[in-house]
PAZAPA-4460 file (N, C-alpha, C; in steps of 0.05 Angstrom, whole numbers, plus 32768, in hexadecimal, padded with zeros to 4 digits):
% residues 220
    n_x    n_y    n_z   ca_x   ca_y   ca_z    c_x    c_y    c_z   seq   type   mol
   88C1   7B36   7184   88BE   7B50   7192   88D7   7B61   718E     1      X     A
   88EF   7B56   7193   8904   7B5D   718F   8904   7B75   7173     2      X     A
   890C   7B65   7161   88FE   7B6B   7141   88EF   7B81   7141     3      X     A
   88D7   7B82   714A   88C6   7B97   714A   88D6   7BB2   7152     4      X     A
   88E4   7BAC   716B   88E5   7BC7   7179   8902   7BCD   7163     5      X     A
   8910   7BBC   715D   8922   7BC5   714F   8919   7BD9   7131     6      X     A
   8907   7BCF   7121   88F2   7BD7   7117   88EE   7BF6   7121     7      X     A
   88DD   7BF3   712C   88D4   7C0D   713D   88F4   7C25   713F     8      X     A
   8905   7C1C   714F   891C   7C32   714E   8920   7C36   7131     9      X     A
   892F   7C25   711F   8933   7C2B   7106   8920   7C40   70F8    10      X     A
   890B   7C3D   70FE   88F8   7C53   70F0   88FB   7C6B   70F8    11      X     A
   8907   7C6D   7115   88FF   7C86   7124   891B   7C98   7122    12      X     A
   8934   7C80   7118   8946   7C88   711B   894D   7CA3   7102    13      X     A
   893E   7C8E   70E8   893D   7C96   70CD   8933   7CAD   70CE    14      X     A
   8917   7CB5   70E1   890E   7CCA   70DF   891F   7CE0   70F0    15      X     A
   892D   7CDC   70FE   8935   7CF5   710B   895A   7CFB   70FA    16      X     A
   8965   7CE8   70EC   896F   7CF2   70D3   896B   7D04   70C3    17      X     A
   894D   7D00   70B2   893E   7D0B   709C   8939   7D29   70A9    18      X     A
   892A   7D28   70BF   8922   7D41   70C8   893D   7D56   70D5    19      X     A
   8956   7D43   70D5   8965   7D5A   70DD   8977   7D60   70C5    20      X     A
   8972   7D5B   70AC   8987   7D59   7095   896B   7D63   7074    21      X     A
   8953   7D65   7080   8939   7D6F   706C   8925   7D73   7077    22      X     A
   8915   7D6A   706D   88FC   7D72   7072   88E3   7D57   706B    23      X     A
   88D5   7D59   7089   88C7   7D47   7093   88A7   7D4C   7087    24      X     A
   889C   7D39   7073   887E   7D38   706A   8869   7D27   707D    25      X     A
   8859   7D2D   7087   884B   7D18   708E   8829   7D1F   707B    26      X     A
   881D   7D0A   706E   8810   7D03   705B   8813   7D14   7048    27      X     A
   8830   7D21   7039   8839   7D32   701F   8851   7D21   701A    28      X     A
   8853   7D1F   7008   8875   7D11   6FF9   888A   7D2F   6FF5    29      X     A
   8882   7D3F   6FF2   888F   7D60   6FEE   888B   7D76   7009    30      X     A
   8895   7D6C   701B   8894   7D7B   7029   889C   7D99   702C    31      X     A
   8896   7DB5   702B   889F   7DCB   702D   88AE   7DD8   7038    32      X     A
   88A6   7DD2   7053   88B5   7DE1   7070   88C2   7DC5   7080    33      X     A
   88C8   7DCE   7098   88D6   7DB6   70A6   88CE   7D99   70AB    34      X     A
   88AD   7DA7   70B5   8899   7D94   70B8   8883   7DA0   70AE    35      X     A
   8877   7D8A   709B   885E   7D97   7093   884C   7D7B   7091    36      X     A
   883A   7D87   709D   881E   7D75   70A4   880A   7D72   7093    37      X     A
   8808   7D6B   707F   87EB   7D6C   7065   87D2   7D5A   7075    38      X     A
   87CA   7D71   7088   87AC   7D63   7098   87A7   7D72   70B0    39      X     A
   879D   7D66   70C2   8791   7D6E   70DA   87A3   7D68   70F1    40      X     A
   87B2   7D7A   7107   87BF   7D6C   7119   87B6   7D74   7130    41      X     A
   87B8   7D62   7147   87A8   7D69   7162   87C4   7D67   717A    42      X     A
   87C6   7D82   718E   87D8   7D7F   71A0   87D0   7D85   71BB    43      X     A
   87CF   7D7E   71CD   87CB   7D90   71E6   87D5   7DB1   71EB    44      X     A
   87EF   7DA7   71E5   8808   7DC5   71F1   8814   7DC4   71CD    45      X     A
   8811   7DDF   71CF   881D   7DF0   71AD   882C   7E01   71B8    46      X     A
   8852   7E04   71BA   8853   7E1D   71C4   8864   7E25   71A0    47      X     A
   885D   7E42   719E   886E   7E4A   7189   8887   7E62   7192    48      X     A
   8899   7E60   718E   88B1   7E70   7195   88B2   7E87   717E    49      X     A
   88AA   7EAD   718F   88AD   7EC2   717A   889A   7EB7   716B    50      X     A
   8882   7EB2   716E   886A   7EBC   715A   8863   7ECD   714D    51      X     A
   8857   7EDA   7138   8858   7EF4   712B   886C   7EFE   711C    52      X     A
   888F   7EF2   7121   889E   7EEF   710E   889E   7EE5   70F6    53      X     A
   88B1   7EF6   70E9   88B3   7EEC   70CB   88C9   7ECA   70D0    54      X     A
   88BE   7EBE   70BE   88CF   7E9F   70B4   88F0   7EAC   70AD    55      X     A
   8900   7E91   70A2   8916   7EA1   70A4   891D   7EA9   708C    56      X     A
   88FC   7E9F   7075   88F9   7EB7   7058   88F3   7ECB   7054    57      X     A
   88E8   7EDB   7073   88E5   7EE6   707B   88C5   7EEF   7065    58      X     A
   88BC   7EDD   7056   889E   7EE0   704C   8885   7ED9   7059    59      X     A
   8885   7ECE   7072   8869   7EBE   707F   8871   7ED3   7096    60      X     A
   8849   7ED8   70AC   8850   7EDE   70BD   883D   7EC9   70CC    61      X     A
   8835   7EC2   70E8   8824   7EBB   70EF   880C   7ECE   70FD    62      X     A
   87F6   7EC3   70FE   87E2   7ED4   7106   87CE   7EBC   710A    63      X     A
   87BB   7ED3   7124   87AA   7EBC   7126   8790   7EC6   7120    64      X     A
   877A   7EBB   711E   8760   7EBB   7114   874F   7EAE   711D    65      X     A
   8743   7EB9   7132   8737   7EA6   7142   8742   7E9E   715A    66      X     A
   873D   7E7A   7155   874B   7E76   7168   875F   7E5B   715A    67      X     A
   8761   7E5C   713E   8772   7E4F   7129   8792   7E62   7129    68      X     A
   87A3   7E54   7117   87BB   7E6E   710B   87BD   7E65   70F6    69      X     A
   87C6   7E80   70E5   87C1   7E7B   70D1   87DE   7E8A   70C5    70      X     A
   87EB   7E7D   70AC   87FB   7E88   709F   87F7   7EAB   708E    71      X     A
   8806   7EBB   709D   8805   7ECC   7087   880E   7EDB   7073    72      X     A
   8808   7EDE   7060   8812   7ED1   7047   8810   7EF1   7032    73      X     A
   8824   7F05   7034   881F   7F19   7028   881A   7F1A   700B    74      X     A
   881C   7F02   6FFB   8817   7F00   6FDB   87F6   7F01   6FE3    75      X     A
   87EE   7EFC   6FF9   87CF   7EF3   6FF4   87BD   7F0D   7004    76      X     A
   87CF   7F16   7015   87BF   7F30   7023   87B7   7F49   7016    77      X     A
   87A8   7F4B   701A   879B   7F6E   7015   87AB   7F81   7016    78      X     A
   87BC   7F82   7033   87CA   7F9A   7040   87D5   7F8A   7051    79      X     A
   87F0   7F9A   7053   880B   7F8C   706F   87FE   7F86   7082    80      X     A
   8819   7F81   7095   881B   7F89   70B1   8819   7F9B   70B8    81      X     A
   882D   7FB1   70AB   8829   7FC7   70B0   8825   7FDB   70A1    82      X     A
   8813   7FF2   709D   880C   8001   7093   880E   801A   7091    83      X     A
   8814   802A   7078   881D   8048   7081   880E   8055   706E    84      X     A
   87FD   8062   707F   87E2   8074   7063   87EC   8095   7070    85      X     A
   87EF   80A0   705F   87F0   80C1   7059   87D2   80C8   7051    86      X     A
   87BC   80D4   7061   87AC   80D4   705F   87A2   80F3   705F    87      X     A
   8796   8104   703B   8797   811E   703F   8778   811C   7039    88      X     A
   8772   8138   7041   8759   8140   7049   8755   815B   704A    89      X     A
   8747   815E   702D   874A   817F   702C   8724   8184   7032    90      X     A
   872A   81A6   702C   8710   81AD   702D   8702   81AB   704C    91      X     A
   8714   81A8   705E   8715   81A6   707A   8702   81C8   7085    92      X     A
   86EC   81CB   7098   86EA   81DE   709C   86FC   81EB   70B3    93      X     A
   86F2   81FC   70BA   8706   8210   70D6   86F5   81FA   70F3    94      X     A
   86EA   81F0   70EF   86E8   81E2   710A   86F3   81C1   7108    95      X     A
   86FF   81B8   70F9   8711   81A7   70F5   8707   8191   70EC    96      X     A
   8716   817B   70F5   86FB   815A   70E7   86F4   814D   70FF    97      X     A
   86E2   814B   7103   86D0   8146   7120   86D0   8124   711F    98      X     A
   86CB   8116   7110   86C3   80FE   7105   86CB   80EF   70E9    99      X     A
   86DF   80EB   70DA   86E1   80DE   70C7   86E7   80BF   70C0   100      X     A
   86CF   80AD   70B6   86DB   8091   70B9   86EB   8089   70A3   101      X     A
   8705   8078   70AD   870F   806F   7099   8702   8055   708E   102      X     A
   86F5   8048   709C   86E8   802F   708A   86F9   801F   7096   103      X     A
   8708   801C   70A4   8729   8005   70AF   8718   7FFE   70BA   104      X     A
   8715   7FDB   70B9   870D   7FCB   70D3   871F   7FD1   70EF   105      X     A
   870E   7FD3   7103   8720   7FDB   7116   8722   7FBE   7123   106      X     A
   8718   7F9F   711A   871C   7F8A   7123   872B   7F88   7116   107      X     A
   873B   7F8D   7100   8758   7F7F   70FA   8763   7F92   7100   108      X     A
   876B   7FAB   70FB   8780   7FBF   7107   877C   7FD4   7116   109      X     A
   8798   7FD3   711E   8797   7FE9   7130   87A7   8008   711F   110      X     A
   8798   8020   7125   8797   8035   7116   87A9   8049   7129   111      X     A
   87BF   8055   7120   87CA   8068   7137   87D6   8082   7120   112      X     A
   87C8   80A0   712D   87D4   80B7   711D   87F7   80BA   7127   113      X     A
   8808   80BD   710F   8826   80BC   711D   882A   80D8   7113   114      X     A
   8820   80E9   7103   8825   8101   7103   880A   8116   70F1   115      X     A
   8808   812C   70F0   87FA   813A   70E6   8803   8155   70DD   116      X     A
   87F0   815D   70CB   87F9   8182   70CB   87DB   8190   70B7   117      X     A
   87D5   81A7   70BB   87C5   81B4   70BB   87D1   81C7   70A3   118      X     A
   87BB   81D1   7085   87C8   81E3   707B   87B3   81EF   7070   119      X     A
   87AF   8204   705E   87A0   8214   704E   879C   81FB   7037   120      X     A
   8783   8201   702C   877A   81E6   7016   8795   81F3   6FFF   121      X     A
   8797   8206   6FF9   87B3   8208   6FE3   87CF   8207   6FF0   122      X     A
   87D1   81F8   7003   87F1   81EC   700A   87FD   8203   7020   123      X     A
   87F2   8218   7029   8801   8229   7035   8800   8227   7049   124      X     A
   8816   8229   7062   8814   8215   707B   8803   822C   708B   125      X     A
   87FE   8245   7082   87FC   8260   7097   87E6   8257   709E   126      X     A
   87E2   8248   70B5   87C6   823C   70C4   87C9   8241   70E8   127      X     A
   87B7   8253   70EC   87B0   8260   7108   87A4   824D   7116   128      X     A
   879C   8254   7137   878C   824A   7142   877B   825B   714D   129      X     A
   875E   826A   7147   8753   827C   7150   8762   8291   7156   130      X     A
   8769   8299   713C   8779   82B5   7138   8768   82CD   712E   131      X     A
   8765   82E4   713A   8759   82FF   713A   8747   830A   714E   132      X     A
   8734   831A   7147   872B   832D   7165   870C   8327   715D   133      X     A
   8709   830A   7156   86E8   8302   7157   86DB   8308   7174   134      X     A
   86ED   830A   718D   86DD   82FE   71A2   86D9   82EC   71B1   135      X     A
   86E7   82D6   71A7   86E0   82BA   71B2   86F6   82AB   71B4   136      X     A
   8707   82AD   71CB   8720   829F   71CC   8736   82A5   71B8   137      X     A
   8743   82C8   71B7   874B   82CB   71AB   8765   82C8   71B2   138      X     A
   877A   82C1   71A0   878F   82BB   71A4   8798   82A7   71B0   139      X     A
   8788   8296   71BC   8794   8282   71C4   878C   8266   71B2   140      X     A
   8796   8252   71BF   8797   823A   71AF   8787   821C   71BC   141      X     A
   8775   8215   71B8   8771   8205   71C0   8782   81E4   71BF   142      X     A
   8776   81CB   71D0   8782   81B0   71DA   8787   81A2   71BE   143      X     A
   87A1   819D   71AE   8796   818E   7196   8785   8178   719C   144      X     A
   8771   8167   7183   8768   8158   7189   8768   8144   7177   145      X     A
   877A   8132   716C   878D   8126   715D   878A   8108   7161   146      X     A
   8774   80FF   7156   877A   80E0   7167   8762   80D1   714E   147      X     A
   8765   80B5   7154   8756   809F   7143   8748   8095   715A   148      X     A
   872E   808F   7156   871A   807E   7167   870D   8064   7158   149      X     A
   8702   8057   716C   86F4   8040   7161   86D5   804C   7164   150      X     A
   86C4   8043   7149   86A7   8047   714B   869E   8039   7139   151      X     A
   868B   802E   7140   867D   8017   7131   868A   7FFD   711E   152      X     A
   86A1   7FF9   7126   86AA   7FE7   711D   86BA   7FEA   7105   153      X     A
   86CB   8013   7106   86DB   800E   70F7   86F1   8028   70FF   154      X     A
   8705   802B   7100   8718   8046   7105   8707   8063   7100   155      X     A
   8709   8072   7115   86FC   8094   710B   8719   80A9   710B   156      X     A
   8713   80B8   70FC   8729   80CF   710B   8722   80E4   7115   157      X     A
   872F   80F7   7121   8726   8112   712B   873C   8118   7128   158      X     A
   8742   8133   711A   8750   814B   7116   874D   816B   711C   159      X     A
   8742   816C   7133   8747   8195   7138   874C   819A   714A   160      X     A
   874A   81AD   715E   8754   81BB   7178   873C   81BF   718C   161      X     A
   873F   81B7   71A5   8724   81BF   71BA   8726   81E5   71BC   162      X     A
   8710   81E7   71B3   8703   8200   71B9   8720   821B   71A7   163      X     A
   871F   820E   7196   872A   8226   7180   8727   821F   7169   164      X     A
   8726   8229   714D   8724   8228   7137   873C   8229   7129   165      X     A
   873E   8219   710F   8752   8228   70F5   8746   8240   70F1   166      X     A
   8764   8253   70E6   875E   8268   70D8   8779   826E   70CC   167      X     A
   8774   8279   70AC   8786   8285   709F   8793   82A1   70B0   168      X     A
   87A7   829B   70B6   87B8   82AB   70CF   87B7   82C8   70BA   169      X     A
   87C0   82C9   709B   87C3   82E3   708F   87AB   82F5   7088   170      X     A
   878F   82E2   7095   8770   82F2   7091   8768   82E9   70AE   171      X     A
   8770   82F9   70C3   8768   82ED   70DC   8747   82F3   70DE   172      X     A
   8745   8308   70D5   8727   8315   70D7   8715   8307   70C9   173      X     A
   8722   82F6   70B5   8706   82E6   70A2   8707   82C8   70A3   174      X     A
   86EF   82BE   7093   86E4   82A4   709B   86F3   8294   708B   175      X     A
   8709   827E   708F   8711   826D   7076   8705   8255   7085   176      X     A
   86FE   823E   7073   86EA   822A   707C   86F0   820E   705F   177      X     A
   8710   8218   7059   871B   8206   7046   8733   81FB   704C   178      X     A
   873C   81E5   705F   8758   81DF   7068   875E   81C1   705E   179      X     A
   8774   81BB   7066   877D   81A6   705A   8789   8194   706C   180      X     A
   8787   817F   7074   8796   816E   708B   87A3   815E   7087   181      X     A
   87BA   8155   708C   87CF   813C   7083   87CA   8137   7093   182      X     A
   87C0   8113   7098   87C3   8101   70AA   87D6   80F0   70A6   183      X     A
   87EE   80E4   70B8   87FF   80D0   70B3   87FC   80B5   70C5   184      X     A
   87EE   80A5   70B4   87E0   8095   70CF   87EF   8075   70C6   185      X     A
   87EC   8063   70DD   87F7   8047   70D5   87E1   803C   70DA   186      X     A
   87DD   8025   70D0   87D2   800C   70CD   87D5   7FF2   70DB   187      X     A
   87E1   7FEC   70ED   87E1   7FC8   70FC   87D3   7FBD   70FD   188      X     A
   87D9   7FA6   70E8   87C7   7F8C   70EA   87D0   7F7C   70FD   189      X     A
   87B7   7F79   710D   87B9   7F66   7124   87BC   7F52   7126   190      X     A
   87DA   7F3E   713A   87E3   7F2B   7130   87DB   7F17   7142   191      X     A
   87E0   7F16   7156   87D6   7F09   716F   87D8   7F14   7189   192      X     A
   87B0   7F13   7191   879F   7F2B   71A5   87A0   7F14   71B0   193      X     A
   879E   7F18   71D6   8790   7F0A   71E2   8775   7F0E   71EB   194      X     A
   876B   7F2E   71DF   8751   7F36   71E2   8749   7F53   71E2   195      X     A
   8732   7F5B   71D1   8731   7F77   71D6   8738   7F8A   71ED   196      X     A
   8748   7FA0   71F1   8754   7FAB   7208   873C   7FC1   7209   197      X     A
   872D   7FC7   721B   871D   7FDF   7219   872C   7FF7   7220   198      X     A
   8726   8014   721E   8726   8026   7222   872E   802F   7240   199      X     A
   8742   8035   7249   8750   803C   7265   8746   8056   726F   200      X     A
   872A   8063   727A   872E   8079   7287   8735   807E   72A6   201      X     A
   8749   8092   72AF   8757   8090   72C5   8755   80B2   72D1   202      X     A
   874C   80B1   72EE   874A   80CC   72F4   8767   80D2   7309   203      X     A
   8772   80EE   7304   8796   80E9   7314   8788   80F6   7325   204      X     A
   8772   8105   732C   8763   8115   7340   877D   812F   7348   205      X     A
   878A   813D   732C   8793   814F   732F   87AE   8149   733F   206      X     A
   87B8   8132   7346   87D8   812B   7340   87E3   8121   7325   207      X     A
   8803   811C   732C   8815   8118   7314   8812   80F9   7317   208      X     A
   87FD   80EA   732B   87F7   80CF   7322   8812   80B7   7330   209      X     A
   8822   80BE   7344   883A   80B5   7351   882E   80A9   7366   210      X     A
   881B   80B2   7370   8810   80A8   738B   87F6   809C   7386   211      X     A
   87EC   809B   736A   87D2   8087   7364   87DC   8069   736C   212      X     A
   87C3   805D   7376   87C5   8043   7371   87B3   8039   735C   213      X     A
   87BB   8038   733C   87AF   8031   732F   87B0   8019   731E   214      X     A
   8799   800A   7317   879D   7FF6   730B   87A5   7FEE   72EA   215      X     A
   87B7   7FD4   72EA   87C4   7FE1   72D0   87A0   7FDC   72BB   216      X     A
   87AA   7FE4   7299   8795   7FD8   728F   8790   7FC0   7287   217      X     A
   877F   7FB8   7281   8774   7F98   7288   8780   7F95   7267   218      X     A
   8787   7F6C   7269   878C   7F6E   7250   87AA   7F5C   7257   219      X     A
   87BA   7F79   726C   87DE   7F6F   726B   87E5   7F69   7283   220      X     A
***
């Protein structure tokens, strides 16, 4: 018995050597990383410390999928983490872009406009907002309306102004119905959700919202 357990330490001793001076295989002879497992491993409690960080090759990220994780591995991806599309769009009429899909799954990312600008389809920035003596909200400017939505299961955008039009500011009196939009939008690939967050609508009932008792959104 003796024997045995002596046995037993020696092994355990060897291994906590190895693992603090290389790198530990269990069913691989070439192990890669510290510990690497060639199989199936089962735990109760997994905690990982700074998940979603880069390794310290700063080439892997983690992500999860499901309810697995999975290495991710930018030689193998489509598109980053993060994403930066300059997105132009000419031929825009005077009532702006009501609806445009980008095709982005909106289950892997999240889509956010970080800047924009409005121009004549030949580059010239001279772009009005319901400029001249049509009649109908003249001179003033309507609410921008500048934002990405989710619809049918993929990013939309909207680009124009509530209740005003583009207009070439140097032909206020005539119809231009040819503009151009720079969108500067990002891309986040989603790394680890604890669950779709829906949509927060909140009424301040005409306060600055100090004296609401409101609930936060669900989710955090």
């Amino acid at each position: 018995m003796k024997r045995k357990i002596y046995s037993v330490i020696i092994v355990f001793a060897g291994l906590f050597i190895n693992a603090q001076n290389a790198k530990v295989g269990i069913k691989t002879a070439t192990p890669t990383e510290t510990l690497d497992v060639n199989g199936t491993s089962s735990t109760n409690t997994l905690y990982l410390r700074n998940p979603g960080e880069p390794d310290k090759t700063g080439g892997h990220f983690l992500a999860t999928s499901k309810n697995s994780l999975d290495l991710y591995d930018p030689t193998l991806e489509s598109s980053g983490l993060f994403n930066y599309i300059k997105l132009t769009i000419s031929g825009v009429p005077a009532t702006g872009i009501t609806d445009y899909d980008t095709k982005i799954d909106a289950t892997k990312f999240l889509v956010v406009v970080h800047n924009y600008s409005f121009q004549l389809n030949n580059g010239s920035p001279k772009v009005a907002l319901d400029y001249g003596n049509n009649g109908i909200n003249d001179k003033k400017q309507g609410s921008p309306n500048i934002n990405t939505f989710r619809s049918n299961g993929t990013w939309h955008i909207r680009a124009n102004f509530i209740n005003s039009k583009l207009m070439d500011y140097m032909n206020p009196d005539g119809t231009y119905n040819n503009f151009k939009v720079d969108l500067y939008l990002m891309a986040y690939k989603y790394l680890i959700t604890k669950q779709n967050i829906d949509d927060t609508p909140k009424d301040l009932g005409g306060t600055n919202g100090s004296t609401q008792a409101l609930s936060k959104p669900s989710g955090f």
